[in-house]
PQR file with spaces between the fields and no chain letter, atoms N, CA, C, O and H, PARSE charges and radii, in Angstrom:
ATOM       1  N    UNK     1     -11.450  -19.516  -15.688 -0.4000 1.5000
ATOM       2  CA   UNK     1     -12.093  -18.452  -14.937 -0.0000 2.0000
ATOM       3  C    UNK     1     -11.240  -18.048  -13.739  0.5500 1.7000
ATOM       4  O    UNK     1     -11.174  -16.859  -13.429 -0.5500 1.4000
ATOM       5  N    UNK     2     -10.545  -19.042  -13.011 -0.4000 1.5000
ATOM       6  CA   UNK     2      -9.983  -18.858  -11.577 -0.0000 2.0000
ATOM       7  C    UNK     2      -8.361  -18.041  -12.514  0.5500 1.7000
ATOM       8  O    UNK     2      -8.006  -16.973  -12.015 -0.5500 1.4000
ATOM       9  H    UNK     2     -10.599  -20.008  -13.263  0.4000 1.0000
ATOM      10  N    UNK     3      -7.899  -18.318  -13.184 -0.4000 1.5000
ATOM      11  CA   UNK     3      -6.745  -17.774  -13.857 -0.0000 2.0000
ATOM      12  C    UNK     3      -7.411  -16.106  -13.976  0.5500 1.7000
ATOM      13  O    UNK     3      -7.138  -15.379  -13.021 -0.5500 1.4000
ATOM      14  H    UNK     3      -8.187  -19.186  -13.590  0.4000 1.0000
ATOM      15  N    UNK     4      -8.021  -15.674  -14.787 -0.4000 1.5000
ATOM      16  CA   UNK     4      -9.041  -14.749  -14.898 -0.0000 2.0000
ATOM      17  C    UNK     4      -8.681  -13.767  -13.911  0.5500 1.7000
ATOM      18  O    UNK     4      -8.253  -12.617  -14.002 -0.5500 1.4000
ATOM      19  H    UNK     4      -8.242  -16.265  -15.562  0.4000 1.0000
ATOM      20  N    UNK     5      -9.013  -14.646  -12.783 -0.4000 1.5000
ATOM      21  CA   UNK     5      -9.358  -14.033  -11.154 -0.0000 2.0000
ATOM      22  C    UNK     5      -8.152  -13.520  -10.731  0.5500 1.7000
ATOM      23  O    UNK     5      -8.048  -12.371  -10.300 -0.5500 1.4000
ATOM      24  H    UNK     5      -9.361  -15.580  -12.710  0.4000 1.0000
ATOM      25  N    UNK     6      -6.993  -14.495  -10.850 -0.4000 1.5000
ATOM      26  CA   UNK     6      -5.623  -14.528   -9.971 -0.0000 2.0000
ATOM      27  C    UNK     6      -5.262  -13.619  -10.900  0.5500 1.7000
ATOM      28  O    UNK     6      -4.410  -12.984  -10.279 -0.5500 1.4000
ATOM      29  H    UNK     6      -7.077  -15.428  -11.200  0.4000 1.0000
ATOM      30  N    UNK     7      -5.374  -12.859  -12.560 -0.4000 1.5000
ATOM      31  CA   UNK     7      -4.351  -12.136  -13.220 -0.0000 2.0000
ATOM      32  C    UNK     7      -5.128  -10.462  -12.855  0.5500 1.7000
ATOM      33  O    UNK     7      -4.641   -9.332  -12.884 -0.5500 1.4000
ATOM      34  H    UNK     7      -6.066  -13.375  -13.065  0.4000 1.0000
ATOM      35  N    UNK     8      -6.851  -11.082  -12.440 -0.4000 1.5000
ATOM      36  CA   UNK     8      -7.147   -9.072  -12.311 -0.0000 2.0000
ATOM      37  C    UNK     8      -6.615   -8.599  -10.991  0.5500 1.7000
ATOM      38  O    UNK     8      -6.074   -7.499  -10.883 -0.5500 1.4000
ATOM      39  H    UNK     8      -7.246  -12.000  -12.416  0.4000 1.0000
ATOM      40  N    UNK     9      -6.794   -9.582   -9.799 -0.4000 1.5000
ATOM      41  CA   UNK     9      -6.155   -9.095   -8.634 -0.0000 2.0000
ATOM      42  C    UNK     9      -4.535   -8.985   -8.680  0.5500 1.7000
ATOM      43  O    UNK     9      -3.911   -8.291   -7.877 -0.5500 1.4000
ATOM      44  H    UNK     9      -7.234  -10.476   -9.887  0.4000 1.0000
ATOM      45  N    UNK    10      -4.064   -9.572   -9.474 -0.4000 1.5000
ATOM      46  CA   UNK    10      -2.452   -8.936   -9.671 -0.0000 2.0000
ATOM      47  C    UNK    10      -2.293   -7.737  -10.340  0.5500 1.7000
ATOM      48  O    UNK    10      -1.874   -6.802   -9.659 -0.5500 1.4000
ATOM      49  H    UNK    10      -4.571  -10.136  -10.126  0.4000 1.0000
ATOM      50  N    UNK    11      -2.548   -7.518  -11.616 -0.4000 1.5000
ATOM      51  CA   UNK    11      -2.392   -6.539  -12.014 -0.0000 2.0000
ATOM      52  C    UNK    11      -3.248   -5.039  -10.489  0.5500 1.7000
ATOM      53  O    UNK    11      -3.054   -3.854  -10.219 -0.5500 1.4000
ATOM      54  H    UNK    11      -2.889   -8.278  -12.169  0.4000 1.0000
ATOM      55  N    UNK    12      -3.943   -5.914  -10.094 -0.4000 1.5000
ATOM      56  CA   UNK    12      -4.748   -4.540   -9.116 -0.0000 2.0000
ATOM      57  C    UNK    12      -3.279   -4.180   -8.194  0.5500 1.7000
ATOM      58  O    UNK    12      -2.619   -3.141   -8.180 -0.5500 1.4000
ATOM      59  H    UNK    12      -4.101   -6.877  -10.313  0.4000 1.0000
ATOM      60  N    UNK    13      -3.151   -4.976   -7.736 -0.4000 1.5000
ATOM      61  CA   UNK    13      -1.906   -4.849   -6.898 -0.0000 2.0000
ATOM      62  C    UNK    13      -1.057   -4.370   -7.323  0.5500 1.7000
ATOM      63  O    UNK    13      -0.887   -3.276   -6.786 -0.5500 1.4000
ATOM      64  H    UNK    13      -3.687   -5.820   -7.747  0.4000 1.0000
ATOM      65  N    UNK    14      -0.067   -4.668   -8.353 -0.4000 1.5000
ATOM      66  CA   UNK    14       0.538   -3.783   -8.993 -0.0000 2.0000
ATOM      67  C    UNK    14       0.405   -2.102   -9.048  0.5500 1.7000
ATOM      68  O    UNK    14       1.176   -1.292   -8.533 -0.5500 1.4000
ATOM      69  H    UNK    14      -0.205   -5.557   -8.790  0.4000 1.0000
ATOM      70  N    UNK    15      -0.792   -1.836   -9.819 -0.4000 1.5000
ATOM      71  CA   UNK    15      -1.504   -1.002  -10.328 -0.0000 2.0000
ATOM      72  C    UNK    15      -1.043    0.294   -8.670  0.5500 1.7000
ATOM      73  O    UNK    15      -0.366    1.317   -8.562 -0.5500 1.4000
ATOM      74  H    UNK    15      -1.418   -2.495  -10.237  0.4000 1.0000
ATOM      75  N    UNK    16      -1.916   -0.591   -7.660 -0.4000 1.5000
ATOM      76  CA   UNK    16      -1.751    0.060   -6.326 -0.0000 2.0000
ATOM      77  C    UNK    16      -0.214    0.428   -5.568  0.5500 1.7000
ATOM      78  O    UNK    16      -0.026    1.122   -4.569 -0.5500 1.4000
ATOM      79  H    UNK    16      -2.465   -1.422   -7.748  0.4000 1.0000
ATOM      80  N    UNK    17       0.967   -0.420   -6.565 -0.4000 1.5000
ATOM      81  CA   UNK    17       1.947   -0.200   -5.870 -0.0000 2.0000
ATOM      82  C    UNK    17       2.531    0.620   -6.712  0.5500 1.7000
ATOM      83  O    UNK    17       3.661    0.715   -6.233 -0.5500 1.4000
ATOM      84  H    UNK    17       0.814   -0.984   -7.377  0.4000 1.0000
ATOM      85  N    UNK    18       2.486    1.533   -8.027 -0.4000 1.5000
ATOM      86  CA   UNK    18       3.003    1.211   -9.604 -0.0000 2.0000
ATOM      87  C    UNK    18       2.675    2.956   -8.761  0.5500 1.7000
ATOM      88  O    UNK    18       3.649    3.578   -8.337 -0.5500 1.4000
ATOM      89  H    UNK    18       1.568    1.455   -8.416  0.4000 1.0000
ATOM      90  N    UNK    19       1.192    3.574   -8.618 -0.4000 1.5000
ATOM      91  CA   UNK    19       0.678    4.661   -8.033 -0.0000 2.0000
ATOM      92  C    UNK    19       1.407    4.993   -6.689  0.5500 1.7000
ATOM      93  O    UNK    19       2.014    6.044   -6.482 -0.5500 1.4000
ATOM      94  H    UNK    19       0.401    3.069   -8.963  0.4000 1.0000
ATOM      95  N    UNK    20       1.273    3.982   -5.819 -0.4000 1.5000
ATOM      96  CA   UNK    20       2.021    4.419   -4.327 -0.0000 2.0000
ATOM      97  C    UNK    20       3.495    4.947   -4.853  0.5500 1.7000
ATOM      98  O    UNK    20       3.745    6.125   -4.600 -0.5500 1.4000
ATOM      99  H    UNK    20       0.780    3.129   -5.987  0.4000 1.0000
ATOM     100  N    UNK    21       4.310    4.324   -5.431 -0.4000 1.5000
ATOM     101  CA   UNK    21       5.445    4.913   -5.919 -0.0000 2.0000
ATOM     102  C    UNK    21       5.906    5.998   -6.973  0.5500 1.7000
ATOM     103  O    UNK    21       7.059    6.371   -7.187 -0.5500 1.4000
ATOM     104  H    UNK    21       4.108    3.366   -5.637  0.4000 1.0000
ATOM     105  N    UNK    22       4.670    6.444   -7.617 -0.4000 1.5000
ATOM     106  CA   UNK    22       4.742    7.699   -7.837 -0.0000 2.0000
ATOM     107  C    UNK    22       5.015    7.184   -9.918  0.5500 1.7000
ATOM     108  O    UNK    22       5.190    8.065  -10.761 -0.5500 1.4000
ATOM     109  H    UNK    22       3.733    6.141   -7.443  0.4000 1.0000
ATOM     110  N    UNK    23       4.988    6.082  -10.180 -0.4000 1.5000
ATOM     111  CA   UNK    23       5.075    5.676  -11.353 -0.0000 2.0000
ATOM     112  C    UNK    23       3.604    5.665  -12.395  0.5500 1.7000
ATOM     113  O    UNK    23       2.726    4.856  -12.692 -0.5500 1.4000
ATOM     114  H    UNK    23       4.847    5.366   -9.495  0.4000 1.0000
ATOM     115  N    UNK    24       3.947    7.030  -12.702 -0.4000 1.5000
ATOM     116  CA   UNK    24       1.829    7.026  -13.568 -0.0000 2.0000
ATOM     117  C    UNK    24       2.215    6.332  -14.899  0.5500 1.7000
ATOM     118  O    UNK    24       1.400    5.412  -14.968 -0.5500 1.4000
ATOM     119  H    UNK    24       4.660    7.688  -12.460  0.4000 1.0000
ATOM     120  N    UNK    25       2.895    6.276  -15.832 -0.4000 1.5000
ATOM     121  CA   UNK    25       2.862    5.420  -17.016 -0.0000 2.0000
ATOM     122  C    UNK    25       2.534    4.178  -16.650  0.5500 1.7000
ATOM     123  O    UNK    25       1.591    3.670  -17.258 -0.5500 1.4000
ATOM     124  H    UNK    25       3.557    7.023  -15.776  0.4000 1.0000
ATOM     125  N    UNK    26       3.228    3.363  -15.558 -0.4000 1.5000
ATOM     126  CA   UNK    26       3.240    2.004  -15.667 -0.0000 2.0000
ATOM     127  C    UNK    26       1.818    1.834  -14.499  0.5500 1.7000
ATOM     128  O    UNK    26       1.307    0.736  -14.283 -0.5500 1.4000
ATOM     129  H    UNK    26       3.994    3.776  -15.064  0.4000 1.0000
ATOM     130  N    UNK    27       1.395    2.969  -13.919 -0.4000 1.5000
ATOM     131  CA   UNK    27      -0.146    2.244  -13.370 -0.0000 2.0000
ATOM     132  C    UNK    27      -1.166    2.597  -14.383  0.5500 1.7000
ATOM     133  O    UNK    27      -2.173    1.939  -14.642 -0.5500 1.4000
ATOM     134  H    UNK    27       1.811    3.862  -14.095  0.4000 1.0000
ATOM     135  N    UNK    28      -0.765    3.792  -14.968 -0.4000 1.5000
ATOM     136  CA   UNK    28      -2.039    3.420  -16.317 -0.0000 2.0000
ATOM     137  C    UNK    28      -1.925    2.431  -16.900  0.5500 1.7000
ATOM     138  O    UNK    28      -3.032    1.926  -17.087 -0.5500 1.4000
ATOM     139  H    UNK    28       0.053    4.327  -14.757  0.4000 1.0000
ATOM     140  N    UNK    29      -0.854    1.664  -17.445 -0.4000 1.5000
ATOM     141  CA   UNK    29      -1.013    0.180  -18.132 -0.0000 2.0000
ATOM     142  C    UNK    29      -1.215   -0.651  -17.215  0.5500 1.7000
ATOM     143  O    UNK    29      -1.132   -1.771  -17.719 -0.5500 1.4000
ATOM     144  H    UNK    29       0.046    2.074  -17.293  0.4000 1.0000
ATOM     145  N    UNK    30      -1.431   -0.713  -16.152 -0.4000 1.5000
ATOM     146  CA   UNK    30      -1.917   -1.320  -15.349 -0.0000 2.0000
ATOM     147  C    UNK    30      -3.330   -1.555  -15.400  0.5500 1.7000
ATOM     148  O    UNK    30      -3.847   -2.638  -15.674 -0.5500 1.4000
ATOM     149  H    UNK    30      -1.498    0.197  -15.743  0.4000 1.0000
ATOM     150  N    UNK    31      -4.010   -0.344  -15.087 -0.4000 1.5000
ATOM     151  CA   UNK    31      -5.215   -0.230  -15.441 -0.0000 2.0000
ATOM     152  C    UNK    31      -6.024   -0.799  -16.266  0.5500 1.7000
ATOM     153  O    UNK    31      -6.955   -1.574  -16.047 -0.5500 1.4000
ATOM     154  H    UNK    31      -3.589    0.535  -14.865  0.4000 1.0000
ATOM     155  N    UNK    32      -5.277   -0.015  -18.036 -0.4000 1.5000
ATOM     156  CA   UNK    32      -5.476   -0.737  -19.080 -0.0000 2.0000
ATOM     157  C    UNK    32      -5.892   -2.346  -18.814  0.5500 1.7000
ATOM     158  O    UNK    32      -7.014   -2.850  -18.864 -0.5500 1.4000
ATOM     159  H    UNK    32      -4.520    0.614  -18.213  0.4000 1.0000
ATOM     160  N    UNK    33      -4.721   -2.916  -18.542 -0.4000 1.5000
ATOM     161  CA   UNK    33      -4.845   -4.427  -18.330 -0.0000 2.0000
ATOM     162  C    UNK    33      -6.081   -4.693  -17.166  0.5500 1.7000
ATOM     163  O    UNK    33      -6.875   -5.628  -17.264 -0.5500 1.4000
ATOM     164  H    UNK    33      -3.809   -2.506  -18.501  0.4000 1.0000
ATOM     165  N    UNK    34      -6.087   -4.243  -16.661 -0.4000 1.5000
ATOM     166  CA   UNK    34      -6.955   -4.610  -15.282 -0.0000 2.0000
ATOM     167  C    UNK    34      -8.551   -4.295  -16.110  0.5500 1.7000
ATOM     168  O    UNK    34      -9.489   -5.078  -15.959 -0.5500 1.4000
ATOM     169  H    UNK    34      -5.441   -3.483  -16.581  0.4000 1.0000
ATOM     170  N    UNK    35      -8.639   -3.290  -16.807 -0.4000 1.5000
ATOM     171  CA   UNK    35      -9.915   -3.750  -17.900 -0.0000 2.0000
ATOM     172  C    UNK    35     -10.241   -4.567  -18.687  0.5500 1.7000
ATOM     173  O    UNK    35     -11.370   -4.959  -18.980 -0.5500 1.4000
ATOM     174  H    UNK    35      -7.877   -2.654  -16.930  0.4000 1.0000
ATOM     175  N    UNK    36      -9.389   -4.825  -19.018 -0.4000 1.5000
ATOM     176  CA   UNK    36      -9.200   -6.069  -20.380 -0.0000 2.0000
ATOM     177  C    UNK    36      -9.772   -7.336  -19.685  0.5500 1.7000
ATOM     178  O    UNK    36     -10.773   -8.021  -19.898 -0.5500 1.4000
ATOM     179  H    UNK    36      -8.471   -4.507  -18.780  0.4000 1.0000
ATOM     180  N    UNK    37      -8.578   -7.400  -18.607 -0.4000 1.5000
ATOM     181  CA   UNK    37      -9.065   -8.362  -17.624 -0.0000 2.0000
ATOM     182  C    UNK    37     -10.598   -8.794  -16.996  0.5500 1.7000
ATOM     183  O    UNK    37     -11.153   -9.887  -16.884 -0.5500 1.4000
ATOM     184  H    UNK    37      -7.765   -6.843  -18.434  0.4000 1.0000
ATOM     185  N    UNK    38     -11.036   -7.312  -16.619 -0.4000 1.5000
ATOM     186  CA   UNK    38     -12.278   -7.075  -15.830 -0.0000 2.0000
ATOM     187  C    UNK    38     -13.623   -7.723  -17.050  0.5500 1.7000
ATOM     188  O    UNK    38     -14.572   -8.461  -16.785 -0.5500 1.4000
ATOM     189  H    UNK    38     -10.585   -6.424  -16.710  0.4000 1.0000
ATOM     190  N    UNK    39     -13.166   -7.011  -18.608 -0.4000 1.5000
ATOM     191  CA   UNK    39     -14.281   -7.626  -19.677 -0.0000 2.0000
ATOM     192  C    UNK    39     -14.345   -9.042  -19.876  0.5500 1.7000
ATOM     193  O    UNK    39     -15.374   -9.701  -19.722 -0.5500 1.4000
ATOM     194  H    UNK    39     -12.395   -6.412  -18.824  0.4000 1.0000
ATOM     195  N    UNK    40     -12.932   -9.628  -20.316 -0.4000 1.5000
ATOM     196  CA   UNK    40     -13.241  -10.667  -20.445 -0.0000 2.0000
ATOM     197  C    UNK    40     -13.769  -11.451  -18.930  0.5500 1.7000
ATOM     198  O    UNK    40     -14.028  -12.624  -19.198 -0.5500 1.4000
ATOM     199  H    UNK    40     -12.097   -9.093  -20.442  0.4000 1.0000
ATOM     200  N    UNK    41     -13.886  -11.299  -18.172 -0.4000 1.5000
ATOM     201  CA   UNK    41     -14.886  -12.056  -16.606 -0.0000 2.0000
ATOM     202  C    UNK    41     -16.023  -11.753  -16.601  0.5500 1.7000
ATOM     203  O    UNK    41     -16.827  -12.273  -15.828 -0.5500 1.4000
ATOM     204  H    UNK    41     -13.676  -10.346  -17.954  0.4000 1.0000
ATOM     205  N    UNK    42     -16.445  -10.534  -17.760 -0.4000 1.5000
ATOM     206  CA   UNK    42     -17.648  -10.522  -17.740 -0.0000 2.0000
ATOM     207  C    UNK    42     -18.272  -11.083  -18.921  0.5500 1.7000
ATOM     208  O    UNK    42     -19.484  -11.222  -19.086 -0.5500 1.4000
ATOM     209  H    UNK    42     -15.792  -10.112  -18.389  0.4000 1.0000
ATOM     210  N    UNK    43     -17.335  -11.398  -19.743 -0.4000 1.5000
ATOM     211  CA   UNK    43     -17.441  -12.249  -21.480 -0.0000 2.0000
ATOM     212  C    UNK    43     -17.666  -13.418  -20.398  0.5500 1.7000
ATOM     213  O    UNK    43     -18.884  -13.548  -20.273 -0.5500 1.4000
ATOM     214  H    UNK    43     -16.350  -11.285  -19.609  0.4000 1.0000
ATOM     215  N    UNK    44     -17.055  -14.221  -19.656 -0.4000 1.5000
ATOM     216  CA   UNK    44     -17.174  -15.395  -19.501 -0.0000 2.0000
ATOM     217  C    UNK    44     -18.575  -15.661  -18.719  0.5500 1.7000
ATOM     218  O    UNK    44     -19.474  -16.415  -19.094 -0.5500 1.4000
ATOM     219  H    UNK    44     -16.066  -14.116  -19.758  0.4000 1.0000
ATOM     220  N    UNK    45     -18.552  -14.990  -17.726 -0.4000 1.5000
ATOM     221  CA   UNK    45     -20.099  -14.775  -16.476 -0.0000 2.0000
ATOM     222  C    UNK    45     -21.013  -14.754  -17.386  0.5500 1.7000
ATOM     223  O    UNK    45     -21.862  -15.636  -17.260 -0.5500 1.4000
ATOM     224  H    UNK    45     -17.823  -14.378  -17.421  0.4000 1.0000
ATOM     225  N    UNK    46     -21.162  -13.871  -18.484 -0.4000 1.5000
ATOM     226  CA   UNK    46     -22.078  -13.943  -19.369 -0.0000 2.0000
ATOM     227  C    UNK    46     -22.688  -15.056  -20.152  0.5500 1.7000
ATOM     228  O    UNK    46     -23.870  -15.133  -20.488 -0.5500 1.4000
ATOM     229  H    UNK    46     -20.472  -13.154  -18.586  0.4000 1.0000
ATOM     230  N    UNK    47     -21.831  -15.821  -20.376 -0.4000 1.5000
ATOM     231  CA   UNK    47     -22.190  -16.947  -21.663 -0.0000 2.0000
ATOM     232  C    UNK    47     -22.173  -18.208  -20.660  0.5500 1.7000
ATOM     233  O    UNK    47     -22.387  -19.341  -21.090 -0.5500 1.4000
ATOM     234  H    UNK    47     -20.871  -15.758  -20.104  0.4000 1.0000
């Protein structure tokens, strides 16, 4: 779960620096990931 935690707030960060620099392909896959991320924490919270 704590792994979980440490990979959505990275990719967020990223995501935020990927945008500040003007790079939209690589903060949409950012994103992407940062959902993936976000479901499975809620697959786990859930069960």
């Amino acid at each position: 779960m704590q792994s979980l935690v440490e990979n959505y707030e990275t990719k967020k960060k990223s995501a935020l620096n990927f945008m500040q620099n003007g790079q939209l392909n690589a903060y949409f896959e950012a994103l992407v990931e940062m959902n993936n991320y976000k479901k499975l924490l809620f697959a786990v919270c859930a069960n």
